[in-house]
GUDO-81197 format. One record per residue (C-alpha): x, y, z. Coordinates in Angstrom, 3 decimals. Example, Ala and Ser with C-alpha at 12.3 -4.5 7.8 and 13.67 -1.06 7.14 Angstrom:
% residues 2
12.300,-4.500,7.800;
13.670,-1.060,7.140;
***
This chain:
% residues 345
-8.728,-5.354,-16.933;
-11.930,-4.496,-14.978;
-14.345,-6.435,-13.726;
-17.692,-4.527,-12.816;
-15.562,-1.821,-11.896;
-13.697,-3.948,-9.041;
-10.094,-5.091,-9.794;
-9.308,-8.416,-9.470;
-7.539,-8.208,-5.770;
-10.732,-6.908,-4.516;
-12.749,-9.617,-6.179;
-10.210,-12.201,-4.313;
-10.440,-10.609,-0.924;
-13.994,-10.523,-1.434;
-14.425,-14.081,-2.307;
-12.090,-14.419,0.811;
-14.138,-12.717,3.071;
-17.502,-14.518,2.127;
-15.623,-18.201,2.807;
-14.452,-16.615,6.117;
-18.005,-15.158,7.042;
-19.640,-18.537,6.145;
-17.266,-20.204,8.320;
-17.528,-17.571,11.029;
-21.287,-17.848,11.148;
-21.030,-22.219,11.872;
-17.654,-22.233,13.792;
-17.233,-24.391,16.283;
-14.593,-23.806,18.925;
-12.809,-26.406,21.459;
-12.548,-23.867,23.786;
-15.753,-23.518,25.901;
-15.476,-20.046,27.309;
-14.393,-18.602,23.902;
-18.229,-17.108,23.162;
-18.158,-15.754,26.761;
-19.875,-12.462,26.659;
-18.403,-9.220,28.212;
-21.139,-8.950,30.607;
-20.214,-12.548,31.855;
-17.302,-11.285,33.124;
-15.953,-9.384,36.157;
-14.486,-5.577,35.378;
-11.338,-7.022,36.300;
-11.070,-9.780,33.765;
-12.467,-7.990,31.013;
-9.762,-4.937,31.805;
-7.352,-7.517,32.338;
-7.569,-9.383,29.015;
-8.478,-6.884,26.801;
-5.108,-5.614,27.387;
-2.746,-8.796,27.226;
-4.814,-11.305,26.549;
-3.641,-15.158,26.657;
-4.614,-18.209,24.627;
-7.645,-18.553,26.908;
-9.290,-15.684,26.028;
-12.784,-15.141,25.006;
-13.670,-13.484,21.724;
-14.979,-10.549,23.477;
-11.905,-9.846,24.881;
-10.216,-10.409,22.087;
-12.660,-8.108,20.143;
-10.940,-4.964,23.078;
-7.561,-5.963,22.558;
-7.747,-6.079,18.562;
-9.673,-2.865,18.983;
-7.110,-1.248,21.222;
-4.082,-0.347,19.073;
-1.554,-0.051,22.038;
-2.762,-3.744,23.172;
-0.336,-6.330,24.032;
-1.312,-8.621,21.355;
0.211,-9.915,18.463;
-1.238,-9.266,15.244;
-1.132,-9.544,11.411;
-3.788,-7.713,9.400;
-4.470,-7.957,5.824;
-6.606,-5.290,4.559;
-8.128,-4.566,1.207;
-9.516,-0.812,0.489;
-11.506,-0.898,-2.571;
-12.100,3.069,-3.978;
-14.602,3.511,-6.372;
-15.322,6.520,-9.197;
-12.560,7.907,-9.691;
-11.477,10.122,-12.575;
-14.140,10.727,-15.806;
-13.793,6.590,-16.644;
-14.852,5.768,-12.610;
-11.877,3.253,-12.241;
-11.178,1.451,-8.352;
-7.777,1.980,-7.017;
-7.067,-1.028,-4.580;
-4.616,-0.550,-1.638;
-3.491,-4.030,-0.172;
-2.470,-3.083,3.731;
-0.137,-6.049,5.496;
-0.270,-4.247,8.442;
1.841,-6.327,11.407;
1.640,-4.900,15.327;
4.443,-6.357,17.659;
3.860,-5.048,21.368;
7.590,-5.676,22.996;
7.989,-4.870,26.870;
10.532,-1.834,26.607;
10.433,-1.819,31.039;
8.663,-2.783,34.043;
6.607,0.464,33.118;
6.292,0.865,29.132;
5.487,-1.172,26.442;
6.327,-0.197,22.895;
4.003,-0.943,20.383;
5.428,-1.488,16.915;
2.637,-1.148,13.915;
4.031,-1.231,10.403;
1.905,-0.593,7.441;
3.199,-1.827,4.165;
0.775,-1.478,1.087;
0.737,-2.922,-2.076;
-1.395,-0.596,-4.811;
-3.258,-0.992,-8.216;
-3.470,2.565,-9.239;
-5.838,3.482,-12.363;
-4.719,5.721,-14.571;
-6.475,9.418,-13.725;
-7.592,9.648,-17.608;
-8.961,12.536,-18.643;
-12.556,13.112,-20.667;
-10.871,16.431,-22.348;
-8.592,14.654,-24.853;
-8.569,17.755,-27.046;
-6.180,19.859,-24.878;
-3.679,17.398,-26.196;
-4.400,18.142,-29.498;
-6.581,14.977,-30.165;
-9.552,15.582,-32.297;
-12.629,13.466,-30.983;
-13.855,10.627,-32.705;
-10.546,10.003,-34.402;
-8.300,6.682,-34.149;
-5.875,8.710,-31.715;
-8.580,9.755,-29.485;
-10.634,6.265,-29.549;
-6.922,4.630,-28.874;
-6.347,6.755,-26.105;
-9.542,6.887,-24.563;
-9.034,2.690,-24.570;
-5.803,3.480,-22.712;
-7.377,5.332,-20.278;
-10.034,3.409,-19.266;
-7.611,0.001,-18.721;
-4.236,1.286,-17.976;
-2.678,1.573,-14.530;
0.313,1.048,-11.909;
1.133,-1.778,-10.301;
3.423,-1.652,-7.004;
4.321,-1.325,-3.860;
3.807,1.950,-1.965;
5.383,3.757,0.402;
5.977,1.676,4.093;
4.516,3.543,7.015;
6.281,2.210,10.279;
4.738,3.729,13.707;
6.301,2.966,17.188;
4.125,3.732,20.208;
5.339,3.991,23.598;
2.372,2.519,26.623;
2.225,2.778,30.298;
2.533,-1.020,30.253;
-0.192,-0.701,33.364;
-3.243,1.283,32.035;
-5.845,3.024,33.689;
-9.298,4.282,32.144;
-7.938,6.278,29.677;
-5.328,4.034,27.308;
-2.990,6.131,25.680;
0.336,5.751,23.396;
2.433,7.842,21.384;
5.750,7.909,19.674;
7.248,8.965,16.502;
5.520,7.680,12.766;
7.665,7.309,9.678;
7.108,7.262,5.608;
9.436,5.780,3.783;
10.273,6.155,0.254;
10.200,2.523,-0.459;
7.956,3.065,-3.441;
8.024,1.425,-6.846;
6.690,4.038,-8.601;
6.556,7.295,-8.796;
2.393,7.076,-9.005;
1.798,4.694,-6.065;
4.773,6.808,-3.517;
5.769,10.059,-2.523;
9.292,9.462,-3.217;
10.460,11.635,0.285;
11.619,10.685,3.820;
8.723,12.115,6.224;
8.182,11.669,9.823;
6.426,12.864,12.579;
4.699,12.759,15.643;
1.735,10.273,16.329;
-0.654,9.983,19.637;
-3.616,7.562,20.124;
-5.996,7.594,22.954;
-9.128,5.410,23.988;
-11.615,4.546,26.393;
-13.285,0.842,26.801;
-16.179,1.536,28.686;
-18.529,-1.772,29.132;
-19.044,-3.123,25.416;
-17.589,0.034,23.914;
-14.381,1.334,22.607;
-13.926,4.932,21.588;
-11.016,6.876,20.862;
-8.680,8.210,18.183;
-5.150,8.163,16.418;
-4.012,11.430,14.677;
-0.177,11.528,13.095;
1.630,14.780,10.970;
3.983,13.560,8.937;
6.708,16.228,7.144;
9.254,15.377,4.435;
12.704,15.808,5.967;
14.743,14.363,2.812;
14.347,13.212,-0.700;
14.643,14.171,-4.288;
14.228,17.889,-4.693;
11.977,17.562,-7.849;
9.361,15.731,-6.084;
6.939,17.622,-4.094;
7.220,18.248,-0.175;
5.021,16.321,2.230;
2.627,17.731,4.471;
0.003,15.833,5.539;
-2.229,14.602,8.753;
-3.968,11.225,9.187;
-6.954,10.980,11.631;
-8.598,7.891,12.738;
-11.357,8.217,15.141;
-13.171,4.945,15.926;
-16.537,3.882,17.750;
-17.215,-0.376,18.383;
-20.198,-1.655,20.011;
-19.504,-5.322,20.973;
-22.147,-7.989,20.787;
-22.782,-11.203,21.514;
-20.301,-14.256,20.365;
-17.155,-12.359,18.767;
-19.731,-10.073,16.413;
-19.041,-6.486,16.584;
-20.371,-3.129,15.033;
-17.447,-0.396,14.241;
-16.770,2.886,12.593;
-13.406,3.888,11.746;
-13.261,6.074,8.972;
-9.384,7.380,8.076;
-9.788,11.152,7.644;
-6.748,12.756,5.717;
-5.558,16.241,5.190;
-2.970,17.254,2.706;
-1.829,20.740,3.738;
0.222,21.317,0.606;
-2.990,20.800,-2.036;
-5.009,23.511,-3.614;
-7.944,24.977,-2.250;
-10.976,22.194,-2.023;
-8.462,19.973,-2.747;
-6.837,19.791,1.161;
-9.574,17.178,2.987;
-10.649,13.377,2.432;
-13.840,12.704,5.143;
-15.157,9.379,4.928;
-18.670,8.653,6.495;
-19.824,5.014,7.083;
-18.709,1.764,9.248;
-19.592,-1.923,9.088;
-19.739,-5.403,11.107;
-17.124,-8.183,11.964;
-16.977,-11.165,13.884;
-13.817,-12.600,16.215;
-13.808,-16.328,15.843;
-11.267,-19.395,15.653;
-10.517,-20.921,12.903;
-9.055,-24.720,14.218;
-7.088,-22.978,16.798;
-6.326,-19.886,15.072;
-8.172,-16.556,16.230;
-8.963,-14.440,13.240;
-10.789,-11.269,12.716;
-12.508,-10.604,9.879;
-14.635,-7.268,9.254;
-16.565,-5.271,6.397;
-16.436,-1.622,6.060;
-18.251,0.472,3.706;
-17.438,4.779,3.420;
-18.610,7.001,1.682;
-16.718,10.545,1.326;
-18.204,13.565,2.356;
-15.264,15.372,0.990;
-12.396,14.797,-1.492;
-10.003,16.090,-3.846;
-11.258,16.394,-7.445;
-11.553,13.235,-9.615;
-11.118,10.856,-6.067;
-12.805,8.798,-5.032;
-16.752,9.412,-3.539;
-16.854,6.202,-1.819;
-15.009,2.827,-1.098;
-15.529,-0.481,0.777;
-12.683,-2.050,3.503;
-12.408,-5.500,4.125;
-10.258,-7.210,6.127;
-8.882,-10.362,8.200;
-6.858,-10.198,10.841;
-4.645,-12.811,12.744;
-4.206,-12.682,15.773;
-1.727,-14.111,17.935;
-2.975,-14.352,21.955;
0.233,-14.813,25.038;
0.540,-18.251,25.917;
-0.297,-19.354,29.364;
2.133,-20.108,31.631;
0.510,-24.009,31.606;
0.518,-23.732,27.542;
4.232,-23.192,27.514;
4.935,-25.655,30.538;
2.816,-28.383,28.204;
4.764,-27.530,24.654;
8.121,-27.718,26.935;
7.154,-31.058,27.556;
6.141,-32.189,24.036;
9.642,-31.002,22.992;
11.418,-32.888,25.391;
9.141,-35.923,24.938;
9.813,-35.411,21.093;
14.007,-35.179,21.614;
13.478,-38.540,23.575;
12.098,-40.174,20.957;
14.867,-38.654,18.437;
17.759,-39.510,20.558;
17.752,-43.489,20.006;
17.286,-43.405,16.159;
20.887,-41.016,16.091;
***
């Protein structure tokens, strides 16, 4: 069932967002440089912890390194893509992203950045307004029946799992750059919500951080290389260009539409542009950093009966280095703890 045309994991994340932007606007934080500004810091520390930032932190520089994909920082996104109007009944698909990123130090020189996408899909039915090419007379109990599937029924799954491995020069200069081979894997449960082949390809991303800005882009071509030969072949690009603006205490204004091109569709069918962008805030909550944001797109292009326009929402936890101190002091604890244990054996 619908609910105003939102499905009910939207309505959650929603509701979830809202608690976590009420929160974000009165959080208080034990750590007294966390609001630091960007501008209250030297080049060097801002360059320094936007791309392995510790514990200490401040949410600006935490606001970089989530906004760097090739960061050294530990992170676990949850995402909810709401899109709107689709097909002659305007149902919402919902995609669920969990999207973790493990950096690991592959030498003194690289880092590899590990980024895994694994979605989770409600997908409406497509329905169709022309019941009569099925030989269904309008305004009969077979066409009011099947118009009532149409407008409720749907797929339920997960999709296909999208892992991406980008090597780093673990020492980066003005221009940050990564790339490294993308996979899709046919790990769908349905035939609607997958594409049922093996595809890989090649995928770059490059950015700037100039002052409070980060610019850049990450573009991937992914072709099917096995599968079931009654299922069509893959061809397709992905192309994420994104613009922040940073401001003041973790709040930050982004763009970062994904722009997709299926080279194997029909004429006017090939492109997906989305136009639009939103705000989020970096903020703690207790001691955990999270990053919460709010997207809205609409799509200057699609394929016929998509979607015109959808909203993103998303939090994000994030998971700073310790400092050398931090781990020194939880060393500590443990052994005070096993000291403590030891008599009671």
């Amino acid at each position: 069932m619908e609910s105003c045309g939102v499905q009910k994991p939207a309505l959650v994340l929603i509701c979830l967002f809202l608690f976590l932007a009420a929160i974000a606007a009165y959080a208080q934080d034990p750590n007294p440089n966390f609001n630091q500004d960007l501008d209250q810091e030297t080049p060097t520390q801002a360059k320094a912890e936007a791309q392995k930032p510790d514990t200490k932190a401040s949410a600006g520089d935490l606001a970089k390194a989530v906004q760097n994909p090739v960061a050294s920082l530990i992170s676990v996104p949850v995402q909810n893509s709401s899109n709107f109007g689709i097909g002659p009944y305007d149902r919402t698909q919902n995609v669920l992203n969990i999207q973790p990123v493990v950096p690991v130090r592959a030498s003194e020189n690289w880092n590899l950045i590990i980024r895994t996408i694994v979605p989770i899909i409600w997908q409406p039915a497509p329905g169709t307004a022309n019941l009569e090419v099925f030989g269904i007379d309008e305004n009969t109990p077979a066409y009011l029946a099947a118009q009532a599937v149409q407008k409720s029924a749907g797929v339920f799954g997960f999709g296909d799992i999208t892992p991406s491995f980008f090597f780093s020069p673990a020492k980066a200069g003005k221009l940050i750059w990564g790339a490294g081979p993308v996979f899709v894997l046919p790990t769908a449960t349905s035939k609607v919500t997958g594409q049922g082949k093996l595809s890989m390809g090649p995928s770059i991303v490059a950015l700037v951080q100039p002052g409070k800005w980060t610019v850049g882009a990450l573009v991937n071509n992914v072709w099917s290389v096995a599968g079931p030969s009654d299922r069509s072949d893959v061809n397709q690009m992905s192309w994420q260009y994104f613009v922040n603006y940073n401001l003041k205490k973790g709040w930050y204004l982004s763009s970062s539409p994904l722009i997709s091109a299926n080279w194997k569709a029909s004429t006017g069918n090939v492109w997906t542009v989305p136009v639009g962008g939103g705000v989020g805030r970096i903020f703690r909550l207790g001691f955990q950093p999270v990053n919460v944001a709010a997207q809205f797109y609409g799509n200057a292009a699609h394929p016929s009966g998509g979607s015109p326009w959808g909203m993103r929402l998303q939090i994000a936890f994030l998971f700073p280095k310790l400092t050398k101190q931090q781990q020194k002091m939880m060393m500590e604890q443990r052994l005070k703890q096993l000291q403590q244990e030891q008599p009671q054996k």
